[in-house]
Every structure is written in structure tokens, then in C-alpha cells.
N, C-alpha and C positions, 0 to 999 in steps of 0.2 A: 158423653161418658165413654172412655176408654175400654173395650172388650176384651176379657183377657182368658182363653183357655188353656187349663190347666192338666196335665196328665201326670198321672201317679197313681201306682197300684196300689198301694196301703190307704185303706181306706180310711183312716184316722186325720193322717197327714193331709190325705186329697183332701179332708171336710176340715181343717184346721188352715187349712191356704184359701179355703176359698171363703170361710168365717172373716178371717181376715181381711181380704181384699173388698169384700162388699162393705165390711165397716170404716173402706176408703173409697168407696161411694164410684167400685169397680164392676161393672158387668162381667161377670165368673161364671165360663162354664166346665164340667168337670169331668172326664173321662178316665177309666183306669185301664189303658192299655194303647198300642203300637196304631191294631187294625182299628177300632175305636175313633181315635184321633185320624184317621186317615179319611174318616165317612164325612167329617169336618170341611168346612170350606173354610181352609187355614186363611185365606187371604181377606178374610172379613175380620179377622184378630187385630187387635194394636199389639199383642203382643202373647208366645206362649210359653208357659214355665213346664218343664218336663222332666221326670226322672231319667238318670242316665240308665237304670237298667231296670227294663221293662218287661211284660210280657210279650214275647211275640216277635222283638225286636230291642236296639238300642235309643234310647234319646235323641241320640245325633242326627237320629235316620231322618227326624223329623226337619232339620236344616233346609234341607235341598226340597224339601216340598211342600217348605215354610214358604218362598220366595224372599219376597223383601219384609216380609213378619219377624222381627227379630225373634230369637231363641232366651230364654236362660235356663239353663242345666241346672240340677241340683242332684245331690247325691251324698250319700252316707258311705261311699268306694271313696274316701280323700284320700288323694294323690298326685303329687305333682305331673304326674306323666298323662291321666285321664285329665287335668283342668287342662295342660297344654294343648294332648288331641281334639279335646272339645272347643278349643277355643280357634286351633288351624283349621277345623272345620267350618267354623261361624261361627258360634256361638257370640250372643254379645255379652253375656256376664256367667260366670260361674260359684255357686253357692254350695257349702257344706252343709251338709244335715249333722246335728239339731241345730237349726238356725236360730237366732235372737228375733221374732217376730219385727224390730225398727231396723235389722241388717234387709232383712227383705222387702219391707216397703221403701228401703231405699233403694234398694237395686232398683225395684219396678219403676220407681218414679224417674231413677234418673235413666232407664233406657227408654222410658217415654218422653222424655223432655228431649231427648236426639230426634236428630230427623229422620225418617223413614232411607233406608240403603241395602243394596244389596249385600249379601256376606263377602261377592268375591270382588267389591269395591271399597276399599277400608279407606283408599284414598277423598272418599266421598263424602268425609264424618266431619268436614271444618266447619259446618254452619250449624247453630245450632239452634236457629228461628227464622221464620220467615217474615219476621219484625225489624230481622236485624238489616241497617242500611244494607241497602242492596251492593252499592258500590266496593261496601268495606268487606262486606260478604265474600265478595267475588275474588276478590285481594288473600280473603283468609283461605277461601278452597282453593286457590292454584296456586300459595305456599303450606298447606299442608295443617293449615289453623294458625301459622303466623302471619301478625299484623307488622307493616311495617315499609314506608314510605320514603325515611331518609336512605342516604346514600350509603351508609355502616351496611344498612339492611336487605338493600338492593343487591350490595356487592357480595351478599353473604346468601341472597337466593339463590345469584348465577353462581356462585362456591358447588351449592349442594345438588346444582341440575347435573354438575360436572361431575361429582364424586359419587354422588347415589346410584347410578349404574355399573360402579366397580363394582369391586371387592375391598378396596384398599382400607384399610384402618384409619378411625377417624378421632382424633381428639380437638374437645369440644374444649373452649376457657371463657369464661363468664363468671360473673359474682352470682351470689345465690336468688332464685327470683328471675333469672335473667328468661329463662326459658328453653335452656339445655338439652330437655329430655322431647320436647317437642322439637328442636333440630332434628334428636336421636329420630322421632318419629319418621320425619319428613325422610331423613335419607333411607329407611328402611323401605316406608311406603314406594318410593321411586326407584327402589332396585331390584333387583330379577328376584331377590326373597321375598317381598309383598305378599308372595302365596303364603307364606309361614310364617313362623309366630316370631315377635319381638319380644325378650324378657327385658326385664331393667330390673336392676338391683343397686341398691343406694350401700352400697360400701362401708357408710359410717353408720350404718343402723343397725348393722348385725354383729352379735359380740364377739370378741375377737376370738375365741375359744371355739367358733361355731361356724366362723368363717368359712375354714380349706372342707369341710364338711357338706356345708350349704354349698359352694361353689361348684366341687368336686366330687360330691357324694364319698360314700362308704361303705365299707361290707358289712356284714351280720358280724358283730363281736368284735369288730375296729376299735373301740373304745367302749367303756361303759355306759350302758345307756342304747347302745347301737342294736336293740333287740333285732332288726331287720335289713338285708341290703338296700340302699338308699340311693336314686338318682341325682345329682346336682345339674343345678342351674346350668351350667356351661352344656354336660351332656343331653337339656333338656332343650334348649337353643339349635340342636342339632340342624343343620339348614336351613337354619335363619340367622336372627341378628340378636347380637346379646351386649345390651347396653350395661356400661357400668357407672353411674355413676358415685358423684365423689371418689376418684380410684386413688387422690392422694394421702388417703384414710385405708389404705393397705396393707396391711405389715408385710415385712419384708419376707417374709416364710411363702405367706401365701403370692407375693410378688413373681416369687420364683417358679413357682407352679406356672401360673400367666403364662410365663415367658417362654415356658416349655408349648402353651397352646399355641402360643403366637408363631414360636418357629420349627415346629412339629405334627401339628395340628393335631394334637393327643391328649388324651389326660390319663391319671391314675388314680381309681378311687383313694380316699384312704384309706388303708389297713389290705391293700391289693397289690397282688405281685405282676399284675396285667395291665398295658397299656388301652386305650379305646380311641380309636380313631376319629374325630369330631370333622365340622364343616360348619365352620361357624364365621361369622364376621363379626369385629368386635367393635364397638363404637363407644367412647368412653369420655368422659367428662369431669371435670375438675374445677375450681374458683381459687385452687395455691397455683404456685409458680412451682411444676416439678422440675426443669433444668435448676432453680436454684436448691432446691429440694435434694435433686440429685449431686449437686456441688457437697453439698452438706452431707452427704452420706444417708439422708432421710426418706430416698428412693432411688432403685436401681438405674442406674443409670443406662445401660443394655435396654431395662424396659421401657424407660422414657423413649429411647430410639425407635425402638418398635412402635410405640404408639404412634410417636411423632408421625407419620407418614405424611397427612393432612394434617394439617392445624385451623380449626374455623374459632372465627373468637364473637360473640356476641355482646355488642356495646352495651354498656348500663343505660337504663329509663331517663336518665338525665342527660345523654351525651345524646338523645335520640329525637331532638327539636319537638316538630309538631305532631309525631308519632303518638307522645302522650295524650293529647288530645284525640285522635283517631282512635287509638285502644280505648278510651275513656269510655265515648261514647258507643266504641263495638260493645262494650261490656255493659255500660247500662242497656243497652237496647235488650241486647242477653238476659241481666239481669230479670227486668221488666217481665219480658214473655216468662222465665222459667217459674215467678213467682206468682203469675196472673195478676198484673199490676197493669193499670195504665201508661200510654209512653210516654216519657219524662225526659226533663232536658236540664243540663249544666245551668244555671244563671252566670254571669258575666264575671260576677267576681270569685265564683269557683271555677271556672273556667281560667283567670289569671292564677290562681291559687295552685290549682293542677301543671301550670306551667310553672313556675317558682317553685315549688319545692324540690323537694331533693332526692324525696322516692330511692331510700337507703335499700328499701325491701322490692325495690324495683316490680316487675310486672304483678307479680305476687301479691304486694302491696296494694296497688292500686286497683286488683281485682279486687280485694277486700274488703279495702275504702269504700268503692260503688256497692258492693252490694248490700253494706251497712246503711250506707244512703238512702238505698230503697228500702230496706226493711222501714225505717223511722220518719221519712218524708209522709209527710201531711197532706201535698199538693204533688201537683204535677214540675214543683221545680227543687231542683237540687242544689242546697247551697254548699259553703263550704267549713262551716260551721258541721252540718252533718257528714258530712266526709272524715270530718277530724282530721283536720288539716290545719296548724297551726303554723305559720311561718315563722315565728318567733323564736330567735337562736336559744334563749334560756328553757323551751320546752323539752331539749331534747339533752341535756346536761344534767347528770346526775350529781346529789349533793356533794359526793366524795369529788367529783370533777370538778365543779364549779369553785369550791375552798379551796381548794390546791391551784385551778386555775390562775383565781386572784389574788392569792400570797404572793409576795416576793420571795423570792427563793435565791440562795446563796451559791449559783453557779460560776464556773471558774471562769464561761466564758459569755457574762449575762448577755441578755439578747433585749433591747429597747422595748421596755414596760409600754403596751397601748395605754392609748390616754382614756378612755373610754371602752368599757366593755360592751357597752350596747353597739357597738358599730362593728362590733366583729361576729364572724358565722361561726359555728360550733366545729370546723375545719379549720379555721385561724384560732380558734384555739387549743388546739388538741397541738398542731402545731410546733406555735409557742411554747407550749410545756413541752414539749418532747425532745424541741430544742434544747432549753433549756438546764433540764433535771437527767438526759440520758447515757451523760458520760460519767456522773455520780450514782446512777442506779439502776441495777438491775432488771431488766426487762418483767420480769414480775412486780419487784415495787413499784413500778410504772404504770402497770396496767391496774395494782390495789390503790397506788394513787388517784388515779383515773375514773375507778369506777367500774372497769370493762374488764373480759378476760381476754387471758395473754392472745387467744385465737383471734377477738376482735382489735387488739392494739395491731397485731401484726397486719391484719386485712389491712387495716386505715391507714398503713407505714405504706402497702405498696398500692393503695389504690392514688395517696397525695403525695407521692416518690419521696417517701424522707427514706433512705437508707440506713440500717442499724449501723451506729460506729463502732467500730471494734477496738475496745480498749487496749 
């Protein structure tokens, strides 16, 4: 049974965390203050929850004489700039009060399902059982939690032993799923910023109106709504590393700003007539092509340069031989321990299964797959039936695809009808029509023919190099 002391001075909340935690079958003990928790012998904890402002003292104080007892913070003070501090301190999770009582038994659970690490070893967090193949283990902690064997992958460790000790700018290209932001990690962990915080920010999830805001912050009365001066992401990265991904999901307003950090190293709130001098490294990722992007007008071209510095490209799960296999089984072994499950193994024909597919949704995917398998596995073996792994081209063809597929269609320049549909992969046929039908229509009717939106027709143009023709 997991130990878990808890400090907070509201005595409501202290007996509402720790109601809680014992009804997760958690030994909780509870203190309301600084010196309190210091009479403690922290190092008998799996783990301690703490208010960040205390009697006596701060929350943080407790970090440093935590040892390797992880920390998580909690606090009713949200703000971007205290989750940062608390977190380049050590901290392993940070929670806002009033918390959703299931936001908190996950956090707890998932920093007990990590390994035991010190705060000022982050490079230390790649295993995440002692279940796990020891070999494959060893492989994940000395790339930083990536798995990976082939030669794409080999060539792309010594890449980041070589660039992680700059400063230099790094853009990352992969399809989605590939494992991007875990490069991002790797080269942080291994650069002189280690000691500070990493932010990541996913570019396409925040709305575009709230962007240059978020990124940049702003002053009290910038715009409506702006009740208060606001730090952004970029000034909260301050001497460390600020991942962005998806950046080809940028608008060009805020592109511009970027490009002032990149070659000024400054920014400007908005609604501020004053510069702030940053120190940041930027490390950035993408699944489009911006050099064509930037032909097109669709991204600056100045800032493609900028990024460009480094270019690391990570191969998709299907270009990546026997890797799949080795992830496979990293990840159920994983699986296994985190669920408290006995350990389980591939049978033969999921094992072929896992190598013939085509893992669209790449590592992602396959993480998924596995841990569906263990939830619903009966025995100690896993086939591939429960993976849901169907090799069959017509599972993955939608009805709008498949009718259009198999019409014949009236093009200027037809292209030899297959004689059978079953002998072709759902890549020969996407193809085929696209051949076909794309000098007659419009890249939207294309994609409503299809099935797909216009963002997936165009992935699948440049991942099977069909070139759009320009009428």
C-alpha cells in the first residue's frame, strides 16, 4: 500500500484529500503546515501532496528535503508563472484548486506508476517498470524514452547527441503519432537547460484569436476581457526550451512576432509599448511541408529559414522494420505493470499482424492497440483479434470512398481499371482515383468524393508522392 503525506492548512480540504485517498485504498497522513511536515520522515512517503502557500513556509520548500519522494503542488494562487517555478523546482505534477476529485486520483496514480527519480535527474523518467524487458529498458533510458533499433532511428540518436548541447534551433518533421515532442524532450534533457522548464505548446489547439496572447501575454486592458497583466508562454520558457508544436498551424500575424524572438530574442506583450528580452531555445515541429507552404505563400518564408537550422525527421512506424515489434512488446510489458496484470505475450499471428499493418496512427496507435489488448485479454496471451487489427483493405475505406472507388469515371486521361478490387491496398486505391478524377475536380470534390477532409487527401498526396497537378 502506497504512503502518501499530505500537507495543507485548510482543514476542510486536508480531511477531503485524505477521505479521498483512503477510499483508493491509500495510507494518508495529514499535517497542516511547513515545521509539521518537517518532523516527518519524508523518505518513507511514495509520495507528498502539498499546498503551495503554507504556514511557516512555501510548498516547494518541501522538494529539496523530499529527496527522491516525488512532490505534487496544489494551489488555489493559478498562475502560469507559480506552475512553472514549482515545476523548475521539482515538482512532479501541479494541480489547481478546486480540483475534480478523478483530476486528482489521476495525477496520484500516474506519479506512482513512474519510477522513483531524483528532481534534479529528469533525464532519469524513460522506464516506467521494472517489468519492463530489461534490454529494451536500457535502450529507452539512454534515448530519453525512445525506442528504436533501425537504422532511420539510430541515425537520428547520434542527430540529437550532436544538437542537444547547442543552442541552435531545431525543427522536428514526422506524421502525427510519430513521436515529435519526445525528440523535443530528448534534446532539452541533454542541453545545458535540463535545469529548466520545457513548455510545449500545440499551435493547432489554441484558437486563433487567443494565440499572440497566449504566446506573448498582455497588459491589463489589451483587449477586452484582459482584466489583468498576463505572462505568455514564450516569456514563461525564459531559460529554457519552448517547444512548439504543430507550427504549420500558425497564422501569419503571429508568425511575425516568432520571428522577432528568433532574431532579437524579445518580445512584446500585447497592448505594450515595451520590449522584454527572452533567452529561450526554440524547438519546433510540424507533419506539412513548410518550404512548400512557404512557396505557396501559407508560411513565412524568413521564418522557415530560421527554423530550418537543424532539420531531424522522424520515420513513420511502417518504414521502421522490427522496431514495431520491440515497441510492441516495450509497451505491453508497460501496459501489464501499470494495470496490475500478469505478464503477457504477442501470440504468433498477432505478432505477424503487428508487422503487416500499416499503423496510419503510427506509435500512438499502437500504444493504444496494446493497451486495449490488456484491458480485454482473458489469458496470458494476446491475439490479434483484440488489438483490432484487421488487415483487410475494405476495413479502412469508407462508403463514400469505396462507390467512387469502383465506378468508372469519365476521365480525359482514364488510367487501366484493376481487374479485381480485392488485390489492391487502400493506398492503390486512393491512388487510382486521384489519378483519375483530379484534373476534372476540384481538390475539395475530391476529398467529399473520398470520404476524407481536404487536410487528410493532402497528407496521403505527400506521404504516396502523387503531386497536385495544376490545371
Amino acid at each position: 500500500m502506497s504512503r502518501i503525506l499530505v500537507v495543507e492548512d485548510e482543514a476542510i480540504i486536508r480531511q477531503s484529500v485524505r477521505r479521498l485517498l483512503q477510499r483508493h485504498e491509500y495510507e494518508v497522513t495529514d499535517v497542516d503546515s511547513i515545521d509539521a511536515a518537517r518532523q516527518q520522515k519524508l523518505s518513507d512517503f511514495d509520495l507528498i501532496i502539498t499546498d503551495l502557500r503554507l504556514p511557516g513556509g512555501q510548498g516547494t520548500d518541501l522538494i529539496e528535503l523530499a529527496g527522491d519522494t516525488p512532490v505534487l503542488i496544489m494551489t488555489s494562487y493559478a498562475s502560469l508563472r507559480s506552475a512553472v517555478d514549482a515545476m523548475k523546482m521539482g515538482a512532479r505534477e501541479y494541480i489547481v484548486k478546486p480540483f475534480d476529485h478523478g483530476e486528482m486520483v489521476e495525477a496520484v496514480q500516474k506519479i506512482l506508476a513512474e519510477p522513483r527519480q531524483r528532481a534534479s535527474a529528469p533525464a532519469a523518467k524513460a522506464v516506467a517498470s521494472d517489468d519492463v524487458n530489461p534490454e529494451v529498458a536500457q535502450k529507452a533510458a539512454a534515448n530519453n524514452g525512445i525506442i528504436g533499433s533501425c537504422d532511420a532511428m539510430q541515425s537520428l540518436f547520434r542527430k540529437i547527441s550532436k544538437v542537444a548541447p547547442t543552442d541552435a534551433t531545431v525543427l522536428i518533421h514526422g506524421e502525427s503519432g510519430t513521436g515529435k515532442e519526445l525528440v523535443a524532450r530528448a534534446l532539452h534533457e541533454q542541453s545545458r537547460r535540463s535545469g529548466a522548464q520545457l513548455i510545449s505548446v500545440n499551435c493547432a489547439a489554441i484558437p486563433e484569436t487567443l494565440l499572440e496572447s497566449e504566446l506573448f501575454g498582455h497588459e491589463k486592458g489589451a483587449f477586452t476581457g484582459a482584466a489583468a497583466q498576463r505572462q505568455g508562454l514564450v516569456e514563461a520558457a525564459n531559460g529554457g526550451t519552448l517547444f512548439l508544436d504543430e507550427i504549420g498551424e500558425l497564422p501569419l500575424e503571429a508568425q511575425a512576432r516568432l520571428l522577432r524572438v528568433l532574431q532579437e530574442s524579445e518580445i512584446r506583450r500585447v497592448g505594450s509599448v515595451q520590449s522584454i528580452k527572452v533567452d529561450v531555445r526554440l524547438i519546433a515541429a510540424t507533419h506539412r511541408n513548410l518550404k512548400e507552404m512557404a512557396a505557396n505563400g501559407e508560411f513565412r518564408e524568413d521564418l522557415y529559414y530560421r527554423l530550418n537550422v537543424v532539420e531531424l525527421t522522424l520515420p513513420a512506424l511502417r518504414e521502421r522494420g522490427e522496431d514495431v515489434v520491440e515497441l510492441a512488446n516495450y509497451m505491453l510489458s508497460r501496459a501489464c505493470s501499470r494495470m496490475n496484470q500478469p505478464a503477457m505475450a504477442f501470440d504468433q499471428v498477432a505478432l505477424q499482424a503487428i508487422r503487416q499493418y500499416n499503423w496510419p496512427g503510427n506509435v500512438r496507435e499502437l500504444e493504444n492497440a496494446v493497451e486495449r489488448a490488456v484491458i480485454l485479454a482473458e489469458d496470458n496471451h494476446i491475439s490479434a483479434d483484440l488489438m483490432g487489427i484487421d488487415l483487410s483493405p475494405d476495413r479502412y475505406i469508407s462508403d463514400a470512398m469505396r462507390e467512387n472507388l469502383l465506378q468508372n469515371n469519365n476521365s480525359p486521361e482514364p488510367v487501366e481499371q484493376p481487374q479485381a478490387h480485392g488485390d489492391l491496398s487502400l493506398d492503390d486505391y486512393f491512388v487510382h482515383f486521384v489519378l483519375e478524377n483530379e484534373i476534372r475536380m476540384t481538390e475539395t470534390e475530391l476529398a467529399r468524393k473520398l470520404g476524407i477532409s481536404r487536410k487528410s487527401l493532402w497528407e496521403r498526396r505527400q506521404r504516396l508522392g502523387i503531386p497536385r497537378k495544376k490545371k
